[in-house]
C-alpha positions as semicolon CSV with decimal commas, in nm:
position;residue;x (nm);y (nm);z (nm)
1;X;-3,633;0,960;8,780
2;X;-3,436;1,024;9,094
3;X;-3,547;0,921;9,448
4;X;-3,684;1,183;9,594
5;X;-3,951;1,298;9,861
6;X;-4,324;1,268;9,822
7;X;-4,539;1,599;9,878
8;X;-4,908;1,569;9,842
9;X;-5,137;1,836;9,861
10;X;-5,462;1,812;9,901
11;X;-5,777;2,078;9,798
12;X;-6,142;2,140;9,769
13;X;-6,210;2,379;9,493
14;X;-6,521;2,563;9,425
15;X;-6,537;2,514;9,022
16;X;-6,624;2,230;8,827
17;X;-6,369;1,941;8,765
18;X;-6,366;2,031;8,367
19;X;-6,301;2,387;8,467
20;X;-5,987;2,312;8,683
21;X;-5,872;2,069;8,415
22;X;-5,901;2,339;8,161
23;X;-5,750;2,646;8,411
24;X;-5,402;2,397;8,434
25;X;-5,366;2,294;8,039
26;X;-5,475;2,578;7,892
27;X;-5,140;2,842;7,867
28;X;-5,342;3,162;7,955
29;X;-5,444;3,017;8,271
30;X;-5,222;2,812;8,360
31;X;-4,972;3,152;8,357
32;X;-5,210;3,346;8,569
33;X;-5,176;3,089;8,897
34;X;-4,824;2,926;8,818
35;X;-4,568;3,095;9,046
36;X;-4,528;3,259;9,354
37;X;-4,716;3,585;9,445
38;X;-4,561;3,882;9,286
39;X;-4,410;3,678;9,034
40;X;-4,543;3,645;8,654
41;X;-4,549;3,378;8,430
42;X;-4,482;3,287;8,055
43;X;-4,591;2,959;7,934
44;X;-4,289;2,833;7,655
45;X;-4,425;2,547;7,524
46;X;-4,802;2,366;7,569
47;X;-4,910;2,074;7,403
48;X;-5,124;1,882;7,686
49;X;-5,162;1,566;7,489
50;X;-4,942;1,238;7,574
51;X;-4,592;1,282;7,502
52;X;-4,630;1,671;7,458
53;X;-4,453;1,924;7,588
54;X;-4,508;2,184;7,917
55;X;-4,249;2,446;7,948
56;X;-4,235;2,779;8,112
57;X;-4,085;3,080;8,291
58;X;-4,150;3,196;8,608
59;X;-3,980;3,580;8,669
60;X;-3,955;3,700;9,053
61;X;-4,007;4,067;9,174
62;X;-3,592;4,082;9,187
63;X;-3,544;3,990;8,823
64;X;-3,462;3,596;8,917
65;X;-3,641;3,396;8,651
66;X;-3,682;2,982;8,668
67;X;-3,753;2,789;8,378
68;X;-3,969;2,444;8,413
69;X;-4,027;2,156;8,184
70;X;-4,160;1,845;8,120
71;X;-4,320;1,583;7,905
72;X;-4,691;1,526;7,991
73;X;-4,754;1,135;8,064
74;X;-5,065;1,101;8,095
75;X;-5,428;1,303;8,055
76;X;-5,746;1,132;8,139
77;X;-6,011;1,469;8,105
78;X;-6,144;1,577;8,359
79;X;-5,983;1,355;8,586
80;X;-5,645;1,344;8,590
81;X;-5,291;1,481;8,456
82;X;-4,949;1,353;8,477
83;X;-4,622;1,522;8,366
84;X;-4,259;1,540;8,475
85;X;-4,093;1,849;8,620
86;X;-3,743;1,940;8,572
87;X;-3,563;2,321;8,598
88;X;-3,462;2,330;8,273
89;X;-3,208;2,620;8,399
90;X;-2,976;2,457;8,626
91;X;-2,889;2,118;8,351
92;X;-2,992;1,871;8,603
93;X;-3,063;1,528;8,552
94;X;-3,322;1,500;8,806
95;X;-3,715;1,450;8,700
96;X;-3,969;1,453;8,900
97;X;-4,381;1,395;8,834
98;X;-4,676;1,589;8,913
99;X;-5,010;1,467;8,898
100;X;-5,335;1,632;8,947
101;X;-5,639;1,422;9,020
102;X;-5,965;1,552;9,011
103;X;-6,310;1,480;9,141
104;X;-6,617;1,618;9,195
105;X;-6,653;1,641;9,557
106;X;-7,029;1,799;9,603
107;X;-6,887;2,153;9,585
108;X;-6,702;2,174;9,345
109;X;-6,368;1,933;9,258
110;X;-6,153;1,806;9,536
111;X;-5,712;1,882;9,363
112;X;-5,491;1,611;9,513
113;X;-5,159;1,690;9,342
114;X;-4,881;1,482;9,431
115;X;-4,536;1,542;9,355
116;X;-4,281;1,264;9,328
117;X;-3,918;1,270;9,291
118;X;-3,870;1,596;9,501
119;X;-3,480;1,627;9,628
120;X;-3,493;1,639;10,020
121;X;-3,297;1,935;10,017
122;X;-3,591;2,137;9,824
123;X;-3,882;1,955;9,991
124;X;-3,981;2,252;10,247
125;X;-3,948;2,524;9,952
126;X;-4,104;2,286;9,701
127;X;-4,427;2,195;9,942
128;X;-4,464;2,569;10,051
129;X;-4,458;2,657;9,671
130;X;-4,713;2,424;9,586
131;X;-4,947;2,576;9,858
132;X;-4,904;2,920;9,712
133;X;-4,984;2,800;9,311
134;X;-5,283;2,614;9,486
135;X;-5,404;2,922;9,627
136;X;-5,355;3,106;9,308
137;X;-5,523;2,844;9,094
138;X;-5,850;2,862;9,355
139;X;-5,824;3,281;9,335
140;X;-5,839;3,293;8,948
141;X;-6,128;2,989;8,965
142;X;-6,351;3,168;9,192
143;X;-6,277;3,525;9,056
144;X;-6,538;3,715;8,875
145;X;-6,321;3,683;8,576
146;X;-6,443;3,430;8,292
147;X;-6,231;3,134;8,254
């Protein structure tokens, strides 16, 4: 992993802890909250166990598409979830991690995700993006919608 920056975010969501665990390692959710708004999703690859892979495709509104993967590290249901991050479209070198941890927090689960690794060059795009998904992830949790 390259040095990088440190971004942590920090949440209170108003849905279970098992219910956010399943909304970011289950593909059909995890593509309705995993991208910027406007933007659509298509989850590649998903095989949240250890050592399994986590790719997909994020398309913008002006036809620019990003493709993510990683290798999941850890899972600890409903608690936490580890895996690295790499753009899979540029042929860098440089991995990152993501973890979720999750806890019940009296209304619901309390999301610290931390990202590790981040270049400083994309650390302001890279935070701001993780506020949007965040924001995304709590919409689809406390639609009407069943999850």
């Amino acid at each position: 992993m390259s040095a990088g920056a440190v971004i942590r975010v920090e949440r209170s969501i108003p849905a279970s802890p098992d219910t956010v665990f399943r909304a970011i390692t289950t593909p059909e959710l995890f593509a309705r909250w995993m991208g910027p708004s406007g933007s659509t999703t298509r989850v590649d690859e998903m095989d949240a166990v250890v050592g399994g892979v986590l790719a997909f495709t994020v398309s913008l509104p002006d036809g620019t598409e990003s493709t993510l993967r990683g290798i999941y590290r850890a899972l600890d249901p409903p608690n936490r979830i580890v895996h690295t991050w790499a753009d899979a479209g540029d042929g860098s070198p440089d991995v990152s991690t993501v973890t979720y941890e999750l806890s019940e927090d009296g209304k619901g689960t309390k999301l610290i995700l931390t990202h590790v690794g981040v270049p400083p060059e994309d650390l302001e795009r890279v935070d701001g993006g993780w506020g949007h998904v965040l924001d995304n992830l709590e919409a689809i949790l406390i639609s009407p919608l069943d999850i």
